[in-house]
VOZA-115325 format. One line per 2 residues: number of its first residue (from 1); their letters; for each residue x, y, z of N, C-alpha, C. Coordinates in nm, 3 decimals. Layout:
NUM) A) X/Y/Z/X/Y/Z/X/Y/Z  ...
//
This chain:
1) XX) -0.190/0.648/0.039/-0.187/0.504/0.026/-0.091/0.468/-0.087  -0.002/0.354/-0.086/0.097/0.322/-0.205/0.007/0.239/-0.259
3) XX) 0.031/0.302/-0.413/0.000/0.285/-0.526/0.007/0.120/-0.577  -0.088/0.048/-0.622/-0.072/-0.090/-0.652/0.011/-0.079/-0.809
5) XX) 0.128/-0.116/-0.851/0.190/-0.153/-0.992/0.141/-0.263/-1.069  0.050/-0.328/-0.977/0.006/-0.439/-1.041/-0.094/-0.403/-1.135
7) XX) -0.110/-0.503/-1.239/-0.222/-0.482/-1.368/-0.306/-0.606/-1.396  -0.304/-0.728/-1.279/-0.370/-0.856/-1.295/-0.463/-0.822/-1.140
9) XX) -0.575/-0.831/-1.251/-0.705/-0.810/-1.160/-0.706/-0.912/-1.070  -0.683/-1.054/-1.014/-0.690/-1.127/-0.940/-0.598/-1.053/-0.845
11) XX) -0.456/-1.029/-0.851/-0.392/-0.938/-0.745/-0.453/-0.858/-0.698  -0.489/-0.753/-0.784/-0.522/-0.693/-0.718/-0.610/-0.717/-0.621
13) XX) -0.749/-0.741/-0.630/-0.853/-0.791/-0.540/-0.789/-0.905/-0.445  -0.640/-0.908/-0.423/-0.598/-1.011/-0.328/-0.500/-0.931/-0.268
15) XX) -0.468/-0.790/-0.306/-0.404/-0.725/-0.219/-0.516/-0.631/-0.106  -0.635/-0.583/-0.170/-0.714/-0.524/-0.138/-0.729/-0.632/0.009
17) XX) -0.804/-0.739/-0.035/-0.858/-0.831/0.034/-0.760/-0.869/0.109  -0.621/-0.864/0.166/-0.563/-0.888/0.259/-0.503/-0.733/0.400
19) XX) -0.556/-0.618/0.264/-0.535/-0.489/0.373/-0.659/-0.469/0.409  -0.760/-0.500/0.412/-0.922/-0.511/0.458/-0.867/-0.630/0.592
21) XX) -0.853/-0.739/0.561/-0.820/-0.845/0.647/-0.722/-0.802/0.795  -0.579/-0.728/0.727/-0.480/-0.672/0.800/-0.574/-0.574/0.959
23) XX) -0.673/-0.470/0.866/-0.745/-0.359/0.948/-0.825/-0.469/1.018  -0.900/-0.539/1.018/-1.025/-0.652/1.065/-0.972/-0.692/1.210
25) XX) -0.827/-0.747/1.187/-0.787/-0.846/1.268/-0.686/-0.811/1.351  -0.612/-0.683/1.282/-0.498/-0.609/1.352/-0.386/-0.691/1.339
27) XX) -0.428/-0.798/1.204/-0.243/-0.873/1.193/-0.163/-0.790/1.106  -0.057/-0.771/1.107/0.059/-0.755/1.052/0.132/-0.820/0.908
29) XX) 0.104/-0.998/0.957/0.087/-1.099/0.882/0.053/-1.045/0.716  -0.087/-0.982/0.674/-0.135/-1.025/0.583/-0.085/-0.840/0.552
31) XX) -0.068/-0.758/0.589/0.000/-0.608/0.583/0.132/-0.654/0.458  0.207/-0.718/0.556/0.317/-0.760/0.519/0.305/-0.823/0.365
33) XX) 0.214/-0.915/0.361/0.165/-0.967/0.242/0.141/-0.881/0.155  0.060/-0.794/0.155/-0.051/-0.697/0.080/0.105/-0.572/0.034
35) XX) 0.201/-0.555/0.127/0.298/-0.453/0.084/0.379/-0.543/-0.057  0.453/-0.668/-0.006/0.513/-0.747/-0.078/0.431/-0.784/-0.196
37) XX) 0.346/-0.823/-0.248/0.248/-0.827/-0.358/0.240/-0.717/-0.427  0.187/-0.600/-0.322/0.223/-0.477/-0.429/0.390/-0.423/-0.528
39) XX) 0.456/-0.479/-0.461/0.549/-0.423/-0.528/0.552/-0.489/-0.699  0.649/-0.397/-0.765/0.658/-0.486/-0.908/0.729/-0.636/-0.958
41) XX) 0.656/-0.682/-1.063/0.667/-0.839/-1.034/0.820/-0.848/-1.052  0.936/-0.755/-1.108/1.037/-0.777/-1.106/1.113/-0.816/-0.978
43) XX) 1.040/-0.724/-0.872/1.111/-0.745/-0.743/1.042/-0.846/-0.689  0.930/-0.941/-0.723/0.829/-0.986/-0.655/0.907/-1.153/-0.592
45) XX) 0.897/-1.218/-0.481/0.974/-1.294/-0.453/0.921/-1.447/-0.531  1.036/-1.532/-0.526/1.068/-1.647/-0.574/1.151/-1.702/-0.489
47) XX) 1.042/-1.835/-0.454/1.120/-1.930/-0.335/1.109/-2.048/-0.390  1.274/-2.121/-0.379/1.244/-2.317/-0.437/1.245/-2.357/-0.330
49) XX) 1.178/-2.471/-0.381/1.104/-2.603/-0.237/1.239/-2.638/-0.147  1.352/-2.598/-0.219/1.472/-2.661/-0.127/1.465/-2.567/0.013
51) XX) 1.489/-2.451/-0.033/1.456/-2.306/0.050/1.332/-2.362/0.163  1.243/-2.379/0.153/1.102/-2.397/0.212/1.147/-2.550/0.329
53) XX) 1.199/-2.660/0.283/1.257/-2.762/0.300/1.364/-2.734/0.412  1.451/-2.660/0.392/1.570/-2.573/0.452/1.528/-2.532/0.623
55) XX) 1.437/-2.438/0.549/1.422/-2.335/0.664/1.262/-2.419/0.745  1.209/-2.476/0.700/1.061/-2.496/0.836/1.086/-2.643/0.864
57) XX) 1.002/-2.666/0.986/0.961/-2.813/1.040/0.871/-2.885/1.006  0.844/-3.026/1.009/0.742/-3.096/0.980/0.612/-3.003/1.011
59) XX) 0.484/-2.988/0.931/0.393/-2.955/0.997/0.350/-2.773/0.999  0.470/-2.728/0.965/0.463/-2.587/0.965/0.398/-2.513/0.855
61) XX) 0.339/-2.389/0.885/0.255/-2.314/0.774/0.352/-2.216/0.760  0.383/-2.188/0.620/0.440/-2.066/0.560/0.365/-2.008/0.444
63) XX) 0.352/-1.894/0.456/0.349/-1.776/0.329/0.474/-1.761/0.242  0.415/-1.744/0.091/0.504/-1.667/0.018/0.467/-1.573/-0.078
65) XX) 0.521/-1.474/-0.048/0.438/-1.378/-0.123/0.518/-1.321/-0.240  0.466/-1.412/-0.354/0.524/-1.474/-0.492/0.454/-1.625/-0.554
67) XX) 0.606/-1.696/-0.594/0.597/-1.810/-0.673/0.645/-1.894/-0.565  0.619/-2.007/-0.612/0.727/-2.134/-0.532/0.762/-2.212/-0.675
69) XX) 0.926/-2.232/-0.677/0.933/-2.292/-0.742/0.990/-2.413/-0.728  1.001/-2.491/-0.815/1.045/-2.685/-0.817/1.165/-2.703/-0.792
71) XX) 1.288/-2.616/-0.735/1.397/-2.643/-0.752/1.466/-2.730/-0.621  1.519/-2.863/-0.597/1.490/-2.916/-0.485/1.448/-3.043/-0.442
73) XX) 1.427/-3.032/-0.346/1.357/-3.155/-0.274/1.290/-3.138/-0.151  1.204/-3.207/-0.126/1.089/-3.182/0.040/1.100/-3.310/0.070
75) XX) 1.116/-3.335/0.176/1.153/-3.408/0.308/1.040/-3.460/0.337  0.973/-3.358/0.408/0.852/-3.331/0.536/0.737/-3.229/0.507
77) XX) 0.618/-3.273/0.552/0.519/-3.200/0.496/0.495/-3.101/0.551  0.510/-2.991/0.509/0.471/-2.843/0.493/0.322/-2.808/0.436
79) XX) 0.252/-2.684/0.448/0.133/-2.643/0.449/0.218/-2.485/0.410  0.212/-2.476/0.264/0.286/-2.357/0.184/0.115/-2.269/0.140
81) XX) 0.145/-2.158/0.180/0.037/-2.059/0.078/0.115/-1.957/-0.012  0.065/-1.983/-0.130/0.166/-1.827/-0.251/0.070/-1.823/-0.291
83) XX) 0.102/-1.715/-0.432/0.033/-1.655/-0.493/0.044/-1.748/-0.598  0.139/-1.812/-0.626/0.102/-1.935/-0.751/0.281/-2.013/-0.738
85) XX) 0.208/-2.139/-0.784/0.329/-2.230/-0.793/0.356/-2.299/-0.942  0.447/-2.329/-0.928/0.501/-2.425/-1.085/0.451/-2.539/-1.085
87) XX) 0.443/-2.629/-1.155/0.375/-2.726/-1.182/0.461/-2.816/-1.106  0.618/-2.810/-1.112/0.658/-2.924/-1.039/0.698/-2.898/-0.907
89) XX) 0.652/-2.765/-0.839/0.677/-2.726/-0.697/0.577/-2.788/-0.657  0.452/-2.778/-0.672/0.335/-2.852/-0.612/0.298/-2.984/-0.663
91) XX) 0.387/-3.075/-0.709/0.426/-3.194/-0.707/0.453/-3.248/-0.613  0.588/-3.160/-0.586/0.712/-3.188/-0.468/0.646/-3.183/-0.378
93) XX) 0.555/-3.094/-0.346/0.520/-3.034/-0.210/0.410/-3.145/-0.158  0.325/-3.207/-0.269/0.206/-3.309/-0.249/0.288/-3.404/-0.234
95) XX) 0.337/-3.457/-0.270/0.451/-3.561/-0.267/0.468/-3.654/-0.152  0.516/-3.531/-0.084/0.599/-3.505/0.036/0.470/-3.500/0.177
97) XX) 0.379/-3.523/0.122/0.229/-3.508/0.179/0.231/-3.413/0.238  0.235/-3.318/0.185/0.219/-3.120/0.236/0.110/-3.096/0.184
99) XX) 0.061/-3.001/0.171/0.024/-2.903/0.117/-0.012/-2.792/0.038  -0.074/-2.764/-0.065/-0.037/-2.614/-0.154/-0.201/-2.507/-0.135
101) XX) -0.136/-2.407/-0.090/-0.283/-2.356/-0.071/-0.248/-2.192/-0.170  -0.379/-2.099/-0.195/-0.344/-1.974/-0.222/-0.364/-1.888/-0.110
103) XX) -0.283/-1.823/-0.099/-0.296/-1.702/-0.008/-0.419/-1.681/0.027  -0.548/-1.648/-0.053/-0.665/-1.619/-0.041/-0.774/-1.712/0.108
105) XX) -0.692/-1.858/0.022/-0.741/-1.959/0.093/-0.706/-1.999/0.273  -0.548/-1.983/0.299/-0.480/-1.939/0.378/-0.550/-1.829/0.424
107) XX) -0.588/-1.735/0.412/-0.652/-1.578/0.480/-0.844/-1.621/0.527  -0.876/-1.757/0.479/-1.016/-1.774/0.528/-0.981/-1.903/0.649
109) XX) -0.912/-1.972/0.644/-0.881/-2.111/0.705/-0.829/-2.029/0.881  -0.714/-1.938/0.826/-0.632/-1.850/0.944/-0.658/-1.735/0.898
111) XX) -0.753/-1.668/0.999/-0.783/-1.518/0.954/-0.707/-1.433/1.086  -0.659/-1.495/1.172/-0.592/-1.430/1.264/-0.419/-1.444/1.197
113) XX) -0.434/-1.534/1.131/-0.228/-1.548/1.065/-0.179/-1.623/1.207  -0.198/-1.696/1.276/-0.143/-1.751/1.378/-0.032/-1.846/1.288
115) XX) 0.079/-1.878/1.448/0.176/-1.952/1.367/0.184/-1.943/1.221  0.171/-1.882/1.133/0.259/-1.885/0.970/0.363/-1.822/0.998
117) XX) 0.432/-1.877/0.927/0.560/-1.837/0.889/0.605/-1.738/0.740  0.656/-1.605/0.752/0.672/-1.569/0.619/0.784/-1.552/0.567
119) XX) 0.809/-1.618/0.432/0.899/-1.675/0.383/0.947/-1.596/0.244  1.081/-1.512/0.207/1.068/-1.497/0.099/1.225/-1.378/0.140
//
């Protein structure tokens, strides 16, 4: 099994808790998650709201498995799950009457990962 680099106990128990989820449900989705999280936070991804804005449609659910950050503007409301956002990404994102959820939360709402989108 690869080794978690992480040293923040909330990760961890949120990588665990999405390769428990991955085996449960047979998604891929939250695999994908649980690999990307593990890696080190140097490589760990960072997406701005412009990016997020860019790439989905009104209405759409995306993952990011990382930060979201404020850099940008939102249009249209999105339904974003990360591992944590900046104070003025989830501004933008409420704003814009979206969404900000945590991954965790995202993995009880959609435990199958239908339609999300993963972003990063």
């Amino acid at each position: 099994m690869k080794k978690v680099n992480a040293t923040n106990p909330e990760l961890i128990a949120l990588i665990r808790d999405l390769k428990i989820q991955s085996r449960e449900n047979k998604t891929e989705l939250w695999r994908s998650l649980a690999d990307s999280l593990s890696s080190s936070k140097r490589s760990r991804v960072a997406v701005n709201v412009s990016k997020l804005n860019r790439y989905t449609k009104e209405g759409e659910i995306v993952a990011v498995p990382g930060k979201v950050l404020g850099a940008g503007i939102a249009n249209h409301p999105i339904t974003v799950a990360a591992f944590t956002f900046s104070d003025s990404a989830a501004s933008k994102i409420k704003n814009a009457k979206g969404t900000c959820l945590s991954i965790r939360d995202l993995m009880k709402k959609n435990p199958e990962g239908k339609n999300v989108k993963l972003m990063g």
